[in-house]
Structures are given as structure tokens and as C-alpha cells.
N, C-alpha and C positions, 0 to 999 in steps of 0.2 A: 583678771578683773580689777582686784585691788592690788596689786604685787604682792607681796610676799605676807604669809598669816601673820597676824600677831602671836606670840608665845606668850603663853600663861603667865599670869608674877605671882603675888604675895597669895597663895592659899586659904587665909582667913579672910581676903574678901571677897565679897559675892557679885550677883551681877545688881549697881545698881540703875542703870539705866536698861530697857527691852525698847530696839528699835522697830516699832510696826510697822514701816513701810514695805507695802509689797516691792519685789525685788524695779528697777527701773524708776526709781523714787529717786533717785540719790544714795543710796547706800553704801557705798564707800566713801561719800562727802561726810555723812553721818557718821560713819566709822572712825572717820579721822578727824572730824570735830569734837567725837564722844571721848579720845583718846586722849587728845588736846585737855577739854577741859576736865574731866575727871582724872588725869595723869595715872592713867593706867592702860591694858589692853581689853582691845574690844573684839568680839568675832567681827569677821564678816564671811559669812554661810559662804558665797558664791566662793570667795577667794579660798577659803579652807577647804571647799569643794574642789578646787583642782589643785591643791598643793597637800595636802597632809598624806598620812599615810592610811595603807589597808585599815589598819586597828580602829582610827577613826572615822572613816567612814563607815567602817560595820557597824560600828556603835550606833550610827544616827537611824541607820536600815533598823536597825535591832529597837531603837526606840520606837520607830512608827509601827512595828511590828507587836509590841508590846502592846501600846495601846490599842489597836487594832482586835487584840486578843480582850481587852478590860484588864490587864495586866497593870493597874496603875501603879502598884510600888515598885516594879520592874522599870517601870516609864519613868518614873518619878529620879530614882537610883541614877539610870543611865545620864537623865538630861544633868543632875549634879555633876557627874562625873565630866561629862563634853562639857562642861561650862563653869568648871571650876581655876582658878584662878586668874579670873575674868572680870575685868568690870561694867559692859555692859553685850550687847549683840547685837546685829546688823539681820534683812535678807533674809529667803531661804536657807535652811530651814528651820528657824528660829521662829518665823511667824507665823507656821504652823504648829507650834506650843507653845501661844501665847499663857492660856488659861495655866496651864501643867508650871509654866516657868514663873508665874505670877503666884502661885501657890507654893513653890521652892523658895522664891525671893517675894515675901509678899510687901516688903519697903520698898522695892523695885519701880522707878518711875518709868512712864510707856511714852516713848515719842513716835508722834504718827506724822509722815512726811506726808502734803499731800501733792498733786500733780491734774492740768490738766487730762480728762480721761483720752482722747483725742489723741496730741500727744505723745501720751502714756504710752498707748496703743499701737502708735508705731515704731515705740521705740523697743516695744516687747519682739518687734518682728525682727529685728535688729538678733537678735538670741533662737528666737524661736527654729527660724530656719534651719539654723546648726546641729538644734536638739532633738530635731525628730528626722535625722538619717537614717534610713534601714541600719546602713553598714556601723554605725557608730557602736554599740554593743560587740562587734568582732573588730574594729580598729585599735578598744581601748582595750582590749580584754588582758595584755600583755603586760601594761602597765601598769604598777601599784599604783596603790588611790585612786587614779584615772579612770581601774577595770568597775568602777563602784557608780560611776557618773551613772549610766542609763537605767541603774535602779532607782537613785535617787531620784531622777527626773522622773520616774514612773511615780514614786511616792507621789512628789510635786502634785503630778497631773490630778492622781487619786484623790489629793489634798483638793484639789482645787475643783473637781468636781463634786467633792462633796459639796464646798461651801455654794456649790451652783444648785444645790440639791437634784444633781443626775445620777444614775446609775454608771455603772464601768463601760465605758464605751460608746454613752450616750451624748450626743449631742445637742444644743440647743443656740440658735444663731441669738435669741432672743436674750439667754441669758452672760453671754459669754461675749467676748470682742471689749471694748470703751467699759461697757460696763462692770464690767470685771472688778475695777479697782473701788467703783463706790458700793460695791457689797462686800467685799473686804474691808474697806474702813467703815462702816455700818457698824458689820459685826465687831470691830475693836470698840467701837463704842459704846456695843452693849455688852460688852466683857470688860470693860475697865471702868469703876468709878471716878467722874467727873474732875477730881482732886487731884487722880494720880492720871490723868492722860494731858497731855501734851500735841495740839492739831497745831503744821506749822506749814511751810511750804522755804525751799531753801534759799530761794531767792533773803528773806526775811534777815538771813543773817545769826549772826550771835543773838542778840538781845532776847528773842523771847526764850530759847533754849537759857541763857546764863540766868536769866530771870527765874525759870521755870525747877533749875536742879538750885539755885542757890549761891553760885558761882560769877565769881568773876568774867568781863567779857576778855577773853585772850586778845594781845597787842596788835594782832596780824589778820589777814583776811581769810575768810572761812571757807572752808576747804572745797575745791571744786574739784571732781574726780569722774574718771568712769564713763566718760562717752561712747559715741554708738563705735565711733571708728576704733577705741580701744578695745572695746569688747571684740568688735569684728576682728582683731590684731589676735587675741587673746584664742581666739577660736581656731585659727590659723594655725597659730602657734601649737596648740594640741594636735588637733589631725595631723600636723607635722612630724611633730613628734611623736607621734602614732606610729604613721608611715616607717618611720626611721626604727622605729623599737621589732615592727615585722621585719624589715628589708636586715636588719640583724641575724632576727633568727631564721631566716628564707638563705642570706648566706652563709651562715655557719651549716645551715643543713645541708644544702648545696656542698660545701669544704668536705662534709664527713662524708658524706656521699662520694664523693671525687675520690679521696680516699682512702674509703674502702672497699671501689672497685679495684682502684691500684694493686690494692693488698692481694685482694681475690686471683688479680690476674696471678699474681706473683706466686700464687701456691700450687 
């Protein structure tokens, strides 16, 4: 999605930018403009979602799990930990703990990408189709980090039905499709005060983001990243590499198998 994660820097500082944009906002444009002007590293969720390893992926299960339970100092602990030596964060699944992350970094300023809903909506179809494979849960299963996606994406949903106010499994046409993204940003704006949220759209450019954190506008043009066709490349590229991680162990077992008829005959 974005290439390669960013790595941690300097440990005493925190995140001071939270990128709200639900994911198909621009959030790798944002990632790498946020990176740009605050000369530091940023998450971005999708990308760290298929590049890091087991350890942190479990960690982010283990947060929504926490919370899930009222565990907030357990929640609180972990989202430090996945978001320490960071300067700000992008995407899934950052902007399902908003409130929790705002509460760890409460100088933390909020920028909300916005996006025709339209649009939006078909660009979420672009991802969506990938993500809800039967087979996808036994393709990645072999893979670190990888074996973690269809839980996450489970969260996701979970997530995202709450904010629809459905139960597990429920559906509603009425509140779900375009609309999706203007109760999302709703609720960011009734979870952030006035002062500390940031409504832009990317098209806009530098100026109100350098305006808004205090900064300089950088010399060069603001980052465009992350299309449908990249994503679709991106996608590719994992079931690929999926394939390739079975068809490994299908012939190694196949090899010992061979073998150790060999052997059998031989005795």
C-alpha cells in the first residue's frame, strides 16, 4: 500500500499529529506529507499491516481485545507501545483509537482528510473484494505477519459496525455503502475539540496542514500516493506470495514423502 513501514526514531517523542482519515482518504499521501513536515516517522496502519511482524500484529489484536474487555490500562500500555517512537499515524487501525490515542498524546493534533462519499465508495471496492475471500485466512496462515491480516480485518469490520450501531453480522443498506465515511467523520468531530481538529481534503495542498501544525510549507509538491491500481498490485502481490509460501511447503512434503518411501523400500 505504502511500500516499506516507517521504523521508529527518537523515543521521547510522541505522536504529534493522529491522521483521521478513514482508510481510501489519501493515507499514504498523508503519511508522507506528515513525515515530510514533522521530519520524523509516521505509521501508516495498511502498510505496517502487511509488512511487520507476528509480535506486532498481535499487539494490535491484543489492543482491540483489551478494550473490548474495559481493559483500558492494558489498552492504554499497548497503543504506547505500537506508537512509540513515532511522530504521527495514518489509516486503519489508528482511527479506531482515536479517543484512547488522544488521551496518551493529548497535545496531539487530529487531521481529517475529507473525500467525496461517492467516490470514496468505489474506491473502497477496489480493497474490499480482496478482503473478504473465504480462502484468504488458510493462504496467509503460513506467513508471519501476513497469518494476522483476517483477524484484523475481522476487528476492522467489528469496528466499523459498531460505529454503524449494528450487531455482529447485521446488516443495514441504509446505513452502510457512501454513507459510511460522513459518520465517521461526524463522530471525529464530536470526539475532538474544535482547536485541535484539522478538516482538509488533499487536493488543498500544503497550506492549510503547514498553517494548521505551525510549519513551514516544504519546497516540492505534496505527496500523491496510493491508487486503486497500486492497491490492486499490492494485493496481487500477497496472494502471490501466499501461493508461493504453500507450494513450498506442499514441496518439501511431497520431497520427504518421496524419501521416505525410498528408505522404506530399501529395508
Amino acid at each position: 500500500m505504502g511500500g516499506t513501514p516507517s521504523k521508529p526514531g527518537d523515543p521521547s517523542r510522541g505522536l504529534e499529529v493522529i491522521g483521521a482519515g478513514f482508510s481510501r482518504t489519501g493515507t499514504v499521501s498523508m503519511q508522507l506529507a506528515l513525515e515530510k513536515i514533522l521530519d520524523g516517522p509516521v505509521i501508516h496502519g495498511g502498510t505496517h499491516m502487511i509488512s511487520r511482524e507476528d509480535d506486532y500484529q498481535r499487539k494490535w489484536i491484543a489492543a482491540y481485545e483489551a478494550r473490548r474487555r474495559g481493559d483500558k490500562e492494558r489498552t492504554l500500555k499497548l497503543l504506547r507501545e505500537l506508537t512509540a517512537g513515532y511522530v504521527g499515524i495514518t489509516d486503519l487501525p489508528g482511527i479506531n483509537f482515536i479517543p484512547e490515542l488522544r488521551e496518551i498524546y493529548p497535545g496531539a493534533k487530529v487531521v481529517l482528510v475529507t473525500r467525496d462519499p461517492e467516490r470514496w465508495w468505489q474506491s473502497v471496492g477496489a480493497i474490499t473484494k480482496n478482503t473478504s475471500l473465504w480462502y484468504l485466512p488458510y493462504i496467509t496462515a503460513p506467513v508471519p505477519g501476513w497469518r494476522w491480516i483476517p483477524a484484523m480485518i475481522a476487528e476492522f469490520a467489528s469496528s466499523t459496525n459498531a460505529l454503524l450501531g449494528l450487531r455482529e453480522g447485521e446488516k443495514d443498506p441504509e446505513k452502510g455503502g457512501p454513507r459510511l465515511i460522513g459518520i465517521h467523520n461526524q463522530l471525529v468531530r464530536d470526539q475532538v475539540p474544535q482547536e485541535y481538529l484539522l478538516e482538509m481534503e488533499l487536493k488543498e495542498g500544503w497550506a492549510p496542514l503547514s498553517k494548521f501544525l505551525g510549519r513551514p510549507a516544504p519546497d516540492e509538491p505534496f505527496p500523491r500516493a496510493n491508487d486503486s491500481e497500486a492497491v490492486q498490485q499490492v494485493a496481487q502481490d500477497v496472494l502471490t506470495k501466499c501461493a508461493l509460501a504453500w507450494l513450498g511447503i506442499f514441496s518439501g512434503a511431497g520431497v520427504g514423502l518421496y524419501t521416505g518411501l525410498r528408505l522404506w523400500k530399501r529395508l
